[in-house]
C-alpha positions as semicolon CSV with decimal commas, in nm:
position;residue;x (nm);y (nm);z (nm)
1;X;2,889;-0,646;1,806
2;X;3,178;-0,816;1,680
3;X;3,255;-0,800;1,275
4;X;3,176;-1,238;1,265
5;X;2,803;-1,137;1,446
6;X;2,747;-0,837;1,190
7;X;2,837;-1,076;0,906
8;X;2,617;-1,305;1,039
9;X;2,351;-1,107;1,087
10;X;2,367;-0,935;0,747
11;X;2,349;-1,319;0,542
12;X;2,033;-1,364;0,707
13;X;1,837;-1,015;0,648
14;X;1,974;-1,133;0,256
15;X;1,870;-1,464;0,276
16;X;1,538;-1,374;0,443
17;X;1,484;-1,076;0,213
18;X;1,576;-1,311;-0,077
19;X;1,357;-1,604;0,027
20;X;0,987;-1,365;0,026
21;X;1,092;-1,312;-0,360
22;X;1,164;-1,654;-0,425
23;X;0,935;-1,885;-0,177
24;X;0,821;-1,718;0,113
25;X;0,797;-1,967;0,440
26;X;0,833;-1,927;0,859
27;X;1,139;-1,859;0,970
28;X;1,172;-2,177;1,097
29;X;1,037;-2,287;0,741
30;X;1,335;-2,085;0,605
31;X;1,613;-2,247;0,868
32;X;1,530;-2,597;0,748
33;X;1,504;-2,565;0,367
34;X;1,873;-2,322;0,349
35;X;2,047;-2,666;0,197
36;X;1,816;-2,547;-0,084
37;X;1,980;-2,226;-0,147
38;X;2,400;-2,211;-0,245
39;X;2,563;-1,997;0,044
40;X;2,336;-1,995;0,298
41;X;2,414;-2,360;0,477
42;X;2,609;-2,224;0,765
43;X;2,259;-2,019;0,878
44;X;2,126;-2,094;1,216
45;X;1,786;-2,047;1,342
46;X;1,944;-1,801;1,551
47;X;2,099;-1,604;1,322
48;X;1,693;-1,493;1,166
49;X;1,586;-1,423;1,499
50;X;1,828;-1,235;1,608
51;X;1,890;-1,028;1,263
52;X;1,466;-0,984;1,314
53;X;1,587;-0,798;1,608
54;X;1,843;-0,628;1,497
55;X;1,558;-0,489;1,206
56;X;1,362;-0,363;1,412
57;X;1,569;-0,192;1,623
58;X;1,741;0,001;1,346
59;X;1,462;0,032;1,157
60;X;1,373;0,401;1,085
61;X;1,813;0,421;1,055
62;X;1,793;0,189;0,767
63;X;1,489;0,341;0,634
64;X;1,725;0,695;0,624
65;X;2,023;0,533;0,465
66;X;1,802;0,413;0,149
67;X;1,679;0,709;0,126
68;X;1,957;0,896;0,097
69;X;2,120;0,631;-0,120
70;X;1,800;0,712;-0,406
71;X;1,703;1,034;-0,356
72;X;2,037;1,205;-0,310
73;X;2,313;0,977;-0,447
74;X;2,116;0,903;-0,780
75;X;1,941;1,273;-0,754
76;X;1,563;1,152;-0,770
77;X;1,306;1,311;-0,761
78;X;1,090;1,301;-0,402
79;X;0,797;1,574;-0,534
80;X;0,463;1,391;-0,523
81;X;0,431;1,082;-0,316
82;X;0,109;0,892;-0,234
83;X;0,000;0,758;0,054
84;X;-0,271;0,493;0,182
85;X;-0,299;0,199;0,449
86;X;-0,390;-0,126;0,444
87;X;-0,479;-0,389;0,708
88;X;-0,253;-0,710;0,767
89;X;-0,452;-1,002;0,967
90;X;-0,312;-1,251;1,246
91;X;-0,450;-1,605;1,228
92;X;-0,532;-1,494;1,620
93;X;-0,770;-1,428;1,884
94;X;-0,552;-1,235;2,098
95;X;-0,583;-0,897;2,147
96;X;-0,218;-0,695;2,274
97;X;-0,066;-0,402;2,213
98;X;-0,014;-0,405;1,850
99;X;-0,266;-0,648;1,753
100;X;-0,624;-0,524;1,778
101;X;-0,968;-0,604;1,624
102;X;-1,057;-0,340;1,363
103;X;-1,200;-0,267;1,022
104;X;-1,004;-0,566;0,824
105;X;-0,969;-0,423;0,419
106;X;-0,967;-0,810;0,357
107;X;-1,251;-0,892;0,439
108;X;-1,118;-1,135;0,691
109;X;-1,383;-1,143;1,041
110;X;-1,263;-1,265;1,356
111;X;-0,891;-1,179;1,340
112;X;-0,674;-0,977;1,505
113;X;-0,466;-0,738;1,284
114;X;-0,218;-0,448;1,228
115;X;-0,262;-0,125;1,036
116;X;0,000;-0,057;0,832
117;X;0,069;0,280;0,608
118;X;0,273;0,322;0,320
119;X;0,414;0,604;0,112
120;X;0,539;0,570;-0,229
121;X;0,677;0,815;-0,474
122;X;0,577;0,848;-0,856
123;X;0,790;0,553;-0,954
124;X;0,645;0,338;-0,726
125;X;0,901;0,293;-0,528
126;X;0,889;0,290;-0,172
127;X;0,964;0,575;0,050
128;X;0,905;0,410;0,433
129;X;0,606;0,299;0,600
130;X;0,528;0,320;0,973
131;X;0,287;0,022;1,168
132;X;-0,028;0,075;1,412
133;X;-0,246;-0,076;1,614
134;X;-0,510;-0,255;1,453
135;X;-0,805;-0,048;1,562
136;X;-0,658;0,260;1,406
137;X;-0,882;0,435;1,160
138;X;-0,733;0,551;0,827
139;X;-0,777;0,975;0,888
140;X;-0,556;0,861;1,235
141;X;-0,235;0,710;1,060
142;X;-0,156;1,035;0,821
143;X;-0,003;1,292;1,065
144;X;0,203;1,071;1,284
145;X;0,361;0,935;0,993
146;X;0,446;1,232;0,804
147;X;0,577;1,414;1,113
148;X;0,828;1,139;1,176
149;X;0,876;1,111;0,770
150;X;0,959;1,468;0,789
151;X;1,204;1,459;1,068
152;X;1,365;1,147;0,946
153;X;1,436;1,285;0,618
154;X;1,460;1,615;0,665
155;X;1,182;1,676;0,371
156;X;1,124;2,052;0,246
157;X;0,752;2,049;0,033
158;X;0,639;1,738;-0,124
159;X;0,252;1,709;-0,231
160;X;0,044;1,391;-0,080
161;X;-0,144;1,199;-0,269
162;X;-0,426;1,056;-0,060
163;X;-0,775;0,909;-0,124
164;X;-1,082;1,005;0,063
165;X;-0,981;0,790;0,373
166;X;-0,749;1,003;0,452
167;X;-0,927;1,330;0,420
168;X;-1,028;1,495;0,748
169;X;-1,043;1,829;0,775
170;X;-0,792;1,855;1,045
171;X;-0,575;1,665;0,858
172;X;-0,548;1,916;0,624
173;X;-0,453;2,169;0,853
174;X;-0,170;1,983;1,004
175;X;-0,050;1,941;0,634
176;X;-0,047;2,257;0,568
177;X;0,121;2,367;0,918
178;X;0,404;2,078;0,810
179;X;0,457;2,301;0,472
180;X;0,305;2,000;0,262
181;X;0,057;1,972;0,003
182;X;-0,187;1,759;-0,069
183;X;-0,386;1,631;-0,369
184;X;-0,705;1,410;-0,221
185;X;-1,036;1,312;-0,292
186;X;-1,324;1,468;-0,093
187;X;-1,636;1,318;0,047
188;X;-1,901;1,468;-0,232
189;X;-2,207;1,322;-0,032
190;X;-2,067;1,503;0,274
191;X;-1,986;1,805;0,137
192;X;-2,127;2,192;0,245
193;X;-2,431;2,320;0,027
194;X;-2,226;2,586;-0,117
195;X;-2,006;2,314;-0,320
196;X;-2,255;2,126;-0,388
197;X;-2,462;2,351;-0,648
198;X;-2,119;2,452;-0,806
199;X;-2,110;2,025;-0,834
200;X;-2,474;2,033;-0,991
201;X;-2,400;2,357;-1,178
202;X;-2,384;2,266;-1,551
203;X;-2,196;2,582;-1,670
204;X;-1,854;2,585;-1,614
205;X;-1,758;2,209;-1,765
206;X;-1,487;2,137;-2,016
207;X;-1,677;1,809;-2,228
208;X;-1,467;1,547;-2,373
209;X;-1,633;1,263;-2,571
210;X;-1,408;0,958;-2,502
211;X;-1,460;0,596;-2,660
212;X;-1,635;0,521;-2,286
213;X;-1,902;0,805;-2,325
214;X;-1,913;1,160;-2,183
215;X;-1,605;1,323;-1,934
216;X;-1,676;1,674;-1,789
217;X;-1,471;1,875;-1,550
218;X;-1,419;2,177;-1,376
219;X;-1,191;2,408;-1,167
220;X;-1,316;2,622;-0,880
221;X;-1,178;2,782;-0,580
222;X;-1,348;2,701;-0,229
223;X;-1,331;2,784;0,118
224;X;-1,382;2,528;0,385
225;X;-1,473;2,579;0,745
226;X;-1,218;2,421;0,975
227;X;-1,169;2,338;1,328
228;X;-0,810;2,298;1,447
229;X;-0,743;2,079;1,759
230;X;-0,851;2,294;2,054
231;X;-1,165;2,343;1,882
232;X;-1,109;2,671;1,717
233;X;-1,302;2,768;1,382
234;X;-1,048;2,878;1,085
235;X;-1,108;2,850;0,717
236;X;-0,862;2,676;0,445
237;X;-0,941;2,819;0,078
238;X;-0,831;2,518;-0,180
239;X;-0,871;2,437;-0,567
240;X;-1,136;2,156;-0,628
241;X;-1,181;1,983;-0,942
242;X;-1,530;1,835;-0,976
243;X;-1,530;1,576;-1,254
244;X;-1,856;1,349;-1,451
245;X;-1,786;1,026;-1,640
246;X;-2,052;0,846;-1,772
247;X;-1,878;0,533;-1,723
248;X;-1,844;0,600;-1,367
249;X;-2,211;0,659;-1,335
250;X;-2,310;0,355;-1,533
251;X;-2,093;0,194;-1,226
252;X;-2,248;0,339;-0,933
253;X;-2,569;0,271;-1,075
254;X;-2,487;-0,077;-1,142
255;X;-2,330;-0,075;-0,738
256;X;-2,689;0,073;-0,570
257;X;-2,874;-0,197;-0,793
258;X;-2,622;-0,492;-0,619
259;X;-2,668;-0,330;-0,273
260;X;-3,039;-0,255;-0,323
261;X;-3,118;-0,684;-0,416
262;X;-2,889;-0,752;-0,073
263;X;-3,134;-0,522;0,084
264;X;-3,441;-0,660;-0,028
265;X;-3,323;-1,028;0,033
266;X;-3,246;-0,893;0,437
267;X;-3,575;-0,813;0,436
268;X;-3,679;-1,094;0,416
269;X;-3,520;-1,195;0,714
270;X;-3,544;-0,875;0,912
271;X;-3,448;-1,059;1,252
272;X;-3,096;-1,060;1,138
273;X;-3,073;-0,661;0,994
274;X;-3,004;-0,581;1,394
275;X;-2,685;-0,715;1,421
276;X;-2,541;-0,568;1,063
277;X;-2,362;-0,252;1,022
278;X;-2,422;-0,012;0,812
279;X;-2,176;-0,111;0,520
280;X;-2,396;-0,358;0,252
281;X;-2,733;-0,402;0,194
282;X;-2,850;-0,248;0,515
283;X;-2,744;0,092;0,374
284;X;-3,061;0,121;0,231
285;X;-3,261;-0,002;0,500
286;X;-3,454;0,232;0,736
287;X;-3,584;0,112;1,055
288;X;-3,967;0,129;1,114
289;X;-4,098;0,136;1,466
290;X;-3,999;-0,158;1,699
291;X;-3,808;-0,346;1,501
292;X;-3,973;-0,288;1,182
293;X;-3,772;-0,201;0,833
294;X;-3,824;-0,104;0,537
295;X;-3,647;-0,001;0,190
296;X;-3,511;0,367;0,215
297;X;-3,609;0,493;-0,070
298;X;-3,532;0,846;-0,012
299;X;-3,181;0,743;0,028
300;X;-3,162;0,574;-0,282
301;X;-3,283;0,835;-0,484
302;X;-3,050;1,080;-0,282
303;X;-2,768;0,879;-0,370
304;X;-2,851;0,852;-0,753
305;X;-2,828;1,235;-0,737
306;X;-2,425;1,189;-0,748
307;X;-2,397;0,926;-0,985
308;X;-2,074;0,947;-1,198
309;X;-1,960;1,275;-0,993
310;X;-1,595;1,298;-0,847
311;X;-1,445;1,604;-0,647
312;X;-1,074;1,605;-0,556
313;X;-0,936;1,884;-0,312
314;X;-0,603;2,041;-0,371
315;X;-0,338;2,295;-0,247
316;X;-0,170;2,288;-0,605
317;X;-0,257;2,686;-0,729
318;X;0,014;2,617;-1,024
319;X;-0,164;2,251;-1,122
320;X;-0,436;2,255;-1,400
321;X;-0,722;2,031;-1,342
322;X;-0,610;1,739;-1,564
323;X;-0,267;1,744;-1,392
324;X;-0,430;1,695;-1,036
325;X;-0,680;1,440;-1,209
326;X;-0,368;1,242;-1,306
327;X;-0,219;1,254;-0,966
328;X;-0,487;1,151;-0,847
329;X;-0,569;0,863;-1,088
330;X;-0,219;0,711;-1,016
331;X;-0,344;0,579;-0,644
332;X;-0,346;0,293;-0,825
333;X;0,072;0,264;-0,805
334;X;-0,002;0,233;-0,395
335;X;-0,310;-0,042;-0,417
336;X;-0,072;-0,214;-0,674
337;X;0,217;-0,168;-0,399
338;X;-0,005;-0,339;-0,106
339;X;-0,097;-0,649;-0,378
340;X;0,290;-0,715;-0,482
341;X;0,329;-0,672;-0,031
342;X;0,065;-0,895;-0,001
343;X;0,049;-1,181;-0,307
344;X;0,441;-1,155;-0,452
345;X;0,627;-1,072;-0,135
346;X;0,351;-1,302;0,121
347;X;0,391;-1,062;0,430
348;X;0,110;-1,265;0,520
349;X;0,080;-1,514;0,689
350;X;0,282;-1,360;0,978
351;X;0,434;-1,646;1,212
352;X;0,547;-1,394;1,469
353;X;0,378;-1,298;1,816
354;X;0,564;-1,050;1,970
355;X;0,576;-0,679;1,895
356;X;0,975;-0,676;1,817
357;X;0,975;-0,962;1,562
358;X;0,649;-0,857;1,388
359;X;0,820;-0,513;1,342
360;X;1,169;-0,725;1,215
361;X;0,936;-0,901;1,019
362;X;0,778;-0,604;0,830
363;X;1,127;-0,436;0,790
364;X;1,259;-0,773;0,604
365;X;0,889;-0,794;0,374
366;X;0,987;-0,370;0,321
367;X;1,352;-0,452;0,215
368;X;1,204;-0,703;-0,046
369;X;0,905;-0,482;-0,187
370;X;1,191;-0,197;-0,230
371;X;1,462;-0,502;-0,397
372;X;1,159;-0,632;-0,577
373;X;1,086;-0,279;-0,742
374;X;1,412;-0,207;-0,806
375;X;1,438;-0,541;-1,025
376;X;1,129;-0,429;-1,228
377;X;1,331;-0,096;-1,309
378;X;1,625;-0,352;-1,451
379;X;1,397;-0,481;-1,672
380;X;1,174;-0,112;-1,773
381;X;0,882;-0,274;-1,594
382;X;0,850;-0,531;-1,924
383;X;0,862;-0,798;-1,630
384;X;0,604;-0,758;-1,319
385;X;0,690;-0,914;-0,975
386;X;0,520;-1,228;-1,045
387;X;0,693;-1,274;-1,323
388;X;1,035;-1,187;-1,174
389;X;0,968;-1,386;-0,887
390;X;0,911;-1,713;-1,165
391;X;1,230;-1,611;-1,310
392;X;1,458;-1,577;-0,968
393;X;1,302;-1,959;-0,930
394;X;1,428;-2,069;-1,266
395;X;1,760;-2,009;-1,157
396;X;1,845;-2,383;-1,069
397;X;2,207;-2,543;-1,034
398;X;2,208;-2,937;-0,998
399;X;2,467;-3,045;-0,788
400;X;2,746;-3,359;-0,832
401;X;3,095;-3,508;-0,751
402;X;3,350;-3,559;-0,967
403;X;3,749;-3,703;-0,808
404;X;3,640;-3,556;-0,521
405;X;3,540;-3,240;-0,586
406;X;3,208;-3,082;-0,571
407;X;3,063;-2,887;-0,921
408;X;2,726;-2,752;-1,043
409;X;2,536;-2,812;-1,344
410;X;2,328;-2,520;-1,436
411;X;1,962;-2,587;-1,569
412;X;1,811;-2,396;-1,847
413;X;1,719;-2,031;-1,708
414;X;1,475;-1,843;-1,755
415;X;1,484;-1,542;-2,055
416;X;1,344;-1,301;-1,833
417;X;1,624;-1,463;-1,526
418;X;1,919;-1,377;-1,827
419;X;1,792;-1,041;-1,895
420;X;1,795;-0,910;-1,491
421;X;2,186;-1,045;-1,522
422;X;2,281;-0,853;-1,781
423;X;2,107;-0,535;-1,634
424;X;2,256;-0,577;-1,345
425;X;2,556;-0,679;-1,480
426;X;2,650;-0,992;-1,277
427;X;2,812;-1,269;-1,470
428;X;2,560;-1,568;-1,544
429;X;2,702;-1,862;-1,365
430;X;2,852;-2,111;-1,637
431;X;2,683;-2,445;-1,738
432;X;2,909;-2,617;-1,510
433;X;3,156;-2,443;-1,191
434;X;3,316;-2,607;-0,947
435;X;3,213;-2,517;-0,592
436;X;3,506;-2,349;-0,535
437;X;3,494;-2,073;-0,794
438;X;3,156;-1,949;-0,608
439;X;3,388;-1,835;-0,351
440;X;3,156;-1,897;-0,095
């Protein structure tokens, strides 16, 4: 590639990267609106496409080279990560290799999509992220990625973070053969007898009265039965923390009572209970004979049972149980990550059909998550990406001829727009410059 084709290609990955934190549109959207944006007018439609390409070719390479830049240059830490995935919808029909019909997380029915999983460290910041078909369940995603994550990175220990999606017991096992740890939640309602009456135990409990009612937990040791790939029965002995909170179980109470009305208004249309699945009201609906139901009221008192009961399963001998509660409780910094991906950054909607650009695609929507994150950190996190993304737009020049020559006015910017210069200490363009000085 000559140096002219690499400089081309690296103005659009900016401008593209640029444009989802300012106004996200189709590339093509993009191509005819670069007037719009100083620096950028000599862009061809070309140039995207092809720098798409050149993304997703050298995608896990770039994915390295940040790393390295963060974690080793600027010596941070890469301890505890967490991971999750979400599911990113086509407005399509068509079925290929990447695109599949699965579970959608939004909701959406109808659509083909694409599974994509994330892993972030403490900060929030993003670590790399690997796409799959979108038929893949969550427990599926885990493995492949970290082995690749591993081997990309060359990681020693670091501790996942994972909710109970992600918990299979074969999972686990592979974790543990990769020489990670893991901090995740566990499937109470699914768990072996044996845990469950240390769950229903009273004795045992630390009580904390908080402004939200009662908070109880415990520590315990427990060995789980587990089969490994070939079939083979071993046994994995792990810390579990088993927590109450009132204010959860005023929650799930107030969650059975939604699902429980849904399930008495199918009822009364039972010809269309056949076709549901099991997520909703038809939880607690129990067939009866030929195609007779009924509320399952064993089920529902069952389920009361764990009201306002959490377990989460750990590795961590060292942790206490409020330190792997906290790990745990920040999962939130990943379902944050996927709304700023989502809402800020607009990976969707996706104008690409073909498995190379939707891969360039994701690499560019990556590149401005990470550049989005890292302009939070300029500002301590006082500013979120919405707001950031208000203040990049605030950044207006107007321009006009004077003799001949070509200058720019600059419009009022915005506070927060002055305060990301000055942390990242780039001179704030004057009130008026002449084309020229831009050195563009």
């Amino acid at each position: 590639m000559t140096e002219n084709k690499r400089a081309d290609i690296a103005k659009a990955v900016f401008y593209m990267t640029t444009r989802h934190m300012i106004s996200s549109d189709s590339k093509l959207g993009m191509y005819e609106t670069k007037q719009e944006y100083l620096g950028f007018e000599s862009i061809g439609i070309n140039h995207l496409y092809r720098a798409l390409d050149v993304l997703a070719d050298f995608k896990d390479s770039l994915e390295k080279h940040l790393f390295n830049m963060r974690y080793n240059l600027f010596n941070s830490s890469v301890d505890v990560v967490f991971y999750d995935v979400t599911t990113i919808y086509f407005e399509s029909q068509q079925e290929d290799v990447l695109r599949k019909y699965g579970f959608s997380k939004d909701g959406k029915i109808g659509s083909v999509q694409i599974v994509l999983g994330l892993l972030i460290d403490m900060e929030g910041f993003p670590i790399g992220y690997e796409i799959f078909p979108g038929n893949t369940f969550d427990a599926k995603t885990l493995i492949p990625f970290l082995e690749k994550i591993k081997k990309r990175f060359s990681l020693n220990r670091i501790i996942i973070v994972a909710d109970r999606g992600i918990n299979s017991r074969l999972n686990l096992l592979k974790l543990r053969e990769l020489g990670f740890g893991y901090i995740v939640g566990l499937r109470l309602k699914s768990a072996d007898g044996e845990l469950l009456k240390e769950v229903f135990n009273p004795e045992g409990f630390v009580e904390i009265q908080t402004e939200a009612g009662l908070f109880k937990y415990k520590q315990i040791k427990h060995t789980f039965k587990v089969k490994d790939e070939r079939g083979r029965t071993g046994q994995i002995t792990d810390t579990v923390v088993i927590s109450y909170s009132e204010k959860r179980a005023e929650k799930d109470r107030a969650e059975r009572a939604r699902l429980i009305q849904k399930a008495l208004r199918l009822l009364e249309s039972p010809s269309v209970i056949e076709g549901l699945n099991k997520r909703g009201g038809k939880k607690y609906i129990k067939a009866e004979g030929k195609r007779g139901y009924s509320l399952d009221e064993a089920l529902i008192e069952q389920d009361s049972l764990f009201d306002g009961y959490y377990c989460v399963q750990s590795t961590e001998e060292n942790l206490t149980a409020q330190q792997v509660l906290k790990a745990y409780h920040s999962l939130w910094k990943i379902e944050e990550s996927f709304r700023i991906m989502k809402h800020s950054i607009e990976v969707r909607p996706v104008y690409h059909w073909t498995e190379r650009r939707i891969r360039g695609h994701l690499v560019v929507c990556f590149l401005a998550f990470l550049f989005m994150r890292m302009l939070e950190d300029a500002t301590d996190r006082a500013a979120t990406s919405e707001r950031i993304k208000e203040a990049l737009r605030s950044v207006i020049l107007t321009e006009f001829s004077l003799d001949g020559q070509i200058y720019y006015l600059k419009n009022k910017i915005d506070r927060v727009a002055k305060s990301l210069f000055r942390a990242l200490k780039i001179k704030e363009p004057a009130n008026i410059t002449a084309r020229e000085d831009f050195k563009i």
